[in-house]
Each structure stands twice: as structure tokens, then as C-alpha cells.
C-alpha atoms as a printed R data frame, in Angstrom:
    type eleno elety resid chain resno       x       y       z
1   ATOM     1    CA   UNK     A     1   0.169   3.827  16.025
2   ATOM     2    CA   UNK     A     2  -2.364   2.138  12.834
3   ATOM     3    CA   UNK     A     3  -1.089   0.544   9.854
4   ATOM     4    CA   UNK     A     4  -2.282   0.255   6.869
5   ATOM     5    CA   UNK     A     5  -1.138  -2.563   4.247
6   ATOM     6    CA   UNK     A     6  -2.261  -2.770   1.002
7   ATOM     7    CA   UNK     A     7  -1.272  -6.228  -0.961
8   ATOM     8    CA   UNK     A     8  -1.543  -6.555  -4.714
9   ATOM     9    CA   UNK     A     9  -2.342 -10.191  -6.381
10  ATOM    10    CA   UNK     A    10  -0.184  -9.973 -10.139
11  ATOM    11    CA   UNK     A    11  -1.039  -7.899 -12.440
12  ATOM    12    CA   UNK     A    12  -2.383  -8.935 -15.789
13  ATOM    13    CA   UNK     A    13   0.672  -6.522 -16.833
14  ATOM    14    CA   UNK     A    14   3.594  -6.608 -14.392
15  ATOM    15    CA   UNK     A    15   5.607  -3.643 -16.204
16  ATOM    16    CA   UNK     A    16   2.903  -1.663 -16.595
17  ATOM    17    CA   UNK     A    17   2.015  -1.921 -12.937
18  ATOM    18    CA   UNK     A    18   5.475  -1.118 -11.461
19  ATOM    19    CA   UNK     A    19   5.699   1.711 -13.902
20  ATOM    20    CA   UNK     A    20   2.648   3.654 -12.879
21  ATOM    21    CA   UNK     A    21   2.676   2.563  -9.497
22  ATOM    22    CA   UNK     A    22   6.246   4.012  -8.911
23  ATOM    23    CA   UNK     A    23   5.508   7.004 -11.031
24  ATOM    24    CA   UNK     A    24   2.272   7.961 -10.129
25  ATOM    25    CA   UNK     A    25   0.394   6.151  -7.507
26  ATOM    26    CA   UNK     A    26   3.361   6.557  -4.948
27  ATOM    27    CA   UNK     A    27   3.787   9.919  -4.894
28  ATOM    28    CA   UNK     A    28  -0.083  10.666  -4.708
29  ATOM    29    CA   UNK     A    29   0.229   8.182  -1.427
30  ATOM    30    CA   UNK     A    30   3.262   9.541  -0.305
31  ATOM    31    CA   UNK     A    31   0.762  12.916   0.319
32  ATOM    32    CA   UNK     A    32  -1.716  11.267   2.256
33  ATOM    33    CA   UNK     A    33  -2.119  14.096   5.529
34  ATOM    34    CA   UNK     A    34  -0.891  12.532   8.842
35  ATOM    35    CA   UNK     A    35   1.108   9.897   7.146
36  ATOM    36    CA   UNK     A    36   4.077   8.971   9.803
37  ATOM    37    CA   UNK     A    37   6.030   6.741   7.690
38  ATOM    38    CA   UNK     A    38   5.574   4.517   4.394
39  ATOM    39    CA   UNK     A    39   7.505   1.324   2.482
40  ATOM    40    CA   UNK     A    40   6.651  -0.221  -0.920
41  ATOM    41    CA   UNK     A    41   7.651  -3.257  -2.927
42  ATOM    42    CA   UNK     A    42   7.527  -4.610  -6.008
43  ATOM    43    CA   UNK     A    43   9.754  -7.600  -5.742
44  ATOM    44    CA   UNK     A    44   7.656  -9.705  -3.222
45  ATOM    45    CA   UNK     A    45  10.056 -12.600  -2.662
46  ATOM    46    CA   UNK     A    46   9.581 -16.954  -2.669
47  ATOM    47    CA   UNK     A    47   8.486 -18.340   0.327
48  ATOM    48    CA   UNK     A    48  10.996 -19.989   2.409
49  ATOM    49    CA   UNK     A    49   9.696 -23.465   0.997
50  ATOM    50    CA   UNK     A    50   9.965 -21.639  -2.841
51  ATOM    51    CA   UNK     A    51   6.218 -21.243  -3.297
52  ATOM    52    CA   UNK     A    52   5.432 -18.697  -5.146
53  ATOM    53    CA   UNK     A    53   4.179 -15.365  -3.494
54  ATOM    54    CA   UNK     A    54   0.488 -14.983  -3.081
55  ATOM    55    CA   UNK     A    55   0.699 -10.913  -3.735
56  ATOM    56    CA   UNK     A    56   2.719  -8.895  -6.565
57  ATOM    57    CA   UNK     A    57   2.965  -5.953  -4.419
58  ATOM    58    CA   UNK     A    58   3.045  -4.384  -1.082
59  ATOM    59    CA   UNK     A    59   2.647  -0.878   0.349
60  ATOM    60    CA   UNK     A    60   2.490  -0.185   3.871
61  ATOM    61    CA   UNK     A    61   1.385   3.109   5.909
62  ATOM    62    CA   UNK     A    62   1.902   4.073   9.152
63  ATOM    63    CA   UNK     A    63  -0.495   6.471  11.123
64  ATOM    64    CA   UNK     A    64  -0.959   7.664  14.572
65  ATOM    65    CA   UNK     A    65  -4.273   5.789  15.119
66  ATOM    66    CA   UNK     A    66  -7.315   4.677  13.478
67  ATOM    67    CA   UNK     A    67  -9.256   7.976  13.294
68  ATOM    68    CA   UNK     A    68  -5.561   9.641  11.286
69  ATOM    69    CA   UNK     A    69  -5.961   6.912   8.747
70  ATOM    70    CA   UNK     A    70  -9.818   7.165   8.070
71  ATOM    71    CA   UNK     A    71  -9.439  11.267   8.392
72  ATOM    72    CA   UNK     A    72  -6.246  10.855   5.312
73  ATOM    73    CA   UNK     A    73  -8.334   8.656   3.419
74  ATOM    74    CA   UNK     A    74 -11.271  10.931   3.229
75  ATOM    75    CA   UNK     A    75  -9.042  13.776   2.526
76  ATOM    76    CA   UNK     A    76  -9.292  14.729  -1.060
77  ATOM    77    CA   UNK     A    77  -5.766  13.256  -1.274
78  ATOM    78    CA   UNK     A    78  -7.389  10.278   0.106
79  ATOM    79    CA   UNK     A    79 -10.056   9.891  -2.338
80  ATOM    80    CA   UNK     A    80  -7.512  10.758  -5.180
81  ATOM    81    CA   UNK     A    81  -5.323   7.681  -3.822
82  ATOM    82    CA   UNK     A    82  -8.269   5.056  -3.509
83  ATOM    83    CA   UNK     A    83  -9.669   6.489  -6.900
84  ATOM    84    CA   UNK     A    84  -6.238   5.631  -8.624
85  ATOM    85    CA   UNK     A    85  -6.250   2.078  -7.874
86  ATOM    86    CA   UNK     A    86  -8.001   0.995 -10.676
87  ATOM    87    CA   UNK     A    87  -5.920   2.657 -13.247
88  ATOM    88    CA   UNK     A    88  -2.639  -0.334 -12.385
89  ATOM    89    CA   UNK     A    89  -4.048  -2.639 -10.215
90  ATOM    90    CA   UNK     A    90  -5.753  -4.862 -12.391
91  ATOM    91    CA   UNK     A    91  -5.778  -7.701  -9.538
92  ATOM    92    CA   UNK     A    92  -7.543  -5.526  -7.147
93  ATOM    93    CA   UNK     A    93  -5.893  -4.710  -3.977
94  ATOM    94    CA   UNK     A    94  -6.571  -6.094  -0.399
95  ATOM    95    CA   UNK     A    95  -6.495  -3.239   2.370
96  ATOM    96    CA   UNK     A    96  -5.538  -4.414   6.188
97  ATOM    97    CA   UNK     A    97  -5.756  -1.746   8.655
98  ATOM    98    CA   UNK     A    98  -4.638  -2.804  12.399
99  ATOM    99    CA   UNK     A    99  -3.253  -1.211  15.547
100 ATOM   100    CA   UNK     A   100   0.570  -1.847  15.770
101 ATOM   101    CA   UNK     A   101   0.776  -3.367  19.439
102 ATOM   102    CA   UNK     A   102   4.591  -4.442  19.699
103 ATOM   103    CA   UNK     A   103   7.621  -4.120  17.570
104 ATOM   104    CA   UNK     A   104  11.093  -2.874  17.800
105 ATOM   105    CA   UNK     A   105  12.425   0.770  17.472
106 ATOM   106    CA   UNK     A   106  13.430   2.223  13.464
């Protein structure tokens, strides 16, 4: 298995964000070919010490290896999804890819 995780600094417009992010972006991601599994949020939570999170945002895709995830992003859907980005995420986006080595059953 590869995953994918996007993280999104804030926004210079938070409602604008979740609104076409949960409208739109989603549902173009949710398309992505060979995409196993996906979560998203919005509502990144305090630290346990309080601090403030360092990301607005989190989506996170799961793949059967590397070579699925670079084949779905150069898709068309792919190219649609990475092409979108700039249309909410005024803070950029930071993209992690990574085997998944250990973990517990769904």
C-alpha cells in the first residue's frame, strides 16, 4: 500500500476554502483511478499543548503502491485534481507520498 497526504496551511479565506473544497475538489479526487480508500478534514484540531495547528486541512489517499499513485495522478483525472488546487488553496498545499509499512486493520 502508498499514501498520499496532502496538508493545507490556512487559507486567506477559510469559508471559501471548505466550500469549494467539499463541493468541488473532493469529488474530482474522490475519481482518481486506483484510489483504495480516502479521508478529509477541515477541522484540524489544537495540539495537545493548545498550539495552534500548523495546517488548515488534510486529505489523505490510499493506493496500492507507488507506480498506482503516479499512474492516477497522470490520469486526466489526475491532472484535473492537481490543476484545481489553485482555485481554493490559496496557502499552497504540501504533498507526502510514502509506503504504509505497519498499521492496524479498518
Amino acid at each position: 500500500m502508498h499514501q498520499l497526504t496532502v496538508l493545507y496551511p490556512a487559507p486567506d479565506d477559510p469559508a471559501a476554502f471548505v466550500a469549494y473544497y467539499e463541493s468541488t475538489h473532493l469529488p474530482l479526487a474522490a475519481q482518481l483511478p486506483g484510489l483504495r480508500s480516502w479521508h478529509a478534514s477541515t477541522d484540524i484540531q489544537p495540539g495537545p499543548d493548545g498550539a495552534p495547528a500548523p495546517y488548515f486541512a488534510i486529505f489523505e489517499a490510499v493506493f496500492d503502491s507507488a507506480e498506482a499513485l503516479r499512474e492516477a495522478m497522470a490520469s486526466p483525472v489526475g491532472q484535473a485534481v492537481a490543476a484545481d488546487v489553485p482555485n481554493y488553496a490559496s496557502g499552497g498545499a504540501v504533498l507526502i507520498d510514502f509506503p504504509i509499512t505497519g498499521g492496524s486493520p479498518s
